[in-house]
C-alpha positions in Angstrom: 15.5 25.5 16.9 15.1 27.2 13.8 17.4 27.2 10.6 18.9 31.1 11.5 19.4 29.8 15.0 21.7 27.5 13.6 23.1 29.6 11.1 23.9 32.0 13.7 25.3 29.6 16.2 27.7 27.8 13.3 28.8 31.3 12.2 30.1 31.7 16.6 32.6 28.5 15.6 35.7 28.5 13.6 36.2 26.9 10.3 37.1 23.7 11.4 34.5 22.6 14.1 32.1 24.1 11.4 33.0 21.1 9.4 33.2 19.1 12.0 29.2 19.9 12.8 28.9 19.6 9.1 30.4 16.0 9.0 28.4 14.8 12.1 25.4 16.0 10.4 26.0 14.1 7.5 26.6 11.2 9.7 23.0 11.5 11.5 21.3 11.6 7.8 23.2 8.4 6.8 22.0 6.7 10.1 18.7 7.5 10.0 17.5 7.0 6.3 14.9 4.3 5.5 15.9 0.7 4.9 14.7 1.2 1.5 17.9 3.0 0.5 20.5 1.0 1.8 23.4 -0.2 -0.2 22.9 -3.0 -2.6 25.7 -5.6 -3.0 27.4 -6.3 -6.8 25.4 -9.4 -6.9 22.2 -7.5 -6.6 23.3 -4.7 -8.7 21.6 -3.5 -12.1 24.8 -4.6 -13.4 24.9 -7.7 -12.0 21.1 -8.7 -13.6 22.1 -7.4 -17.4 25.7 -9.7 -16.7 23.2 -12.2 -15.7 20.1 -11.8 -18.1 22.0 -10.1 -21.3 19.8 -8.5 -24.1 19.5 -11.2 -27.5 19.6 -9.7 -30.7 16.7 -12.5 -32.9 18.8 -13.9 -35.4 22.4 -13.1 -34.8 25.2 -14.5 -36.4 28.9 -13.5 -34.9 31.4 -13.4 -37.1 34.3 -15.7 -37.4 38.1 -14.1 -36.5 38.4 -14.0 -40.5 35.6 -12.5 -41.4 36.2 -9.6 -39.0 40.2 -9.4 -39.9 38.7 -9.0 -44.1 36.5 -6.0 -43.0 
């Protein structure tokens, strides 16, 4: 089956099973992609490693509550 066969025979439905094909399709793709993709939990997130591992500035002094209030 070609792409304009299914064009054609998508254009023969109404609106609404055409989204229903649509949905089912989009369904199949989710199914079937690699095992590579799949969804990472928070823990394993980017996020999760910067929350974990945060950058270091050399050096660095925070300021005290009054030294930020006379600024």
């Amino acid at each position: 089956m070609g792409y304009a066969e299914l064009i054609q025979t998508l254009e023969q439905l109404p609106e609404d099973k055409q989204s229903e094909v649509l949905d089912f399709a989009k369904f199949l793709a989710q199914r079937f992609q690699p095992k590579e993709i799949e969804q990472k939990t928070l823990a394993e997130s980017s996020l999760a490693r910067w929350i974990n591992n945060p950058l270091g500035v050399e050096n660095f002094q925070p300021m005290s509550r009054e030294e930020a209030n006379a600024r």
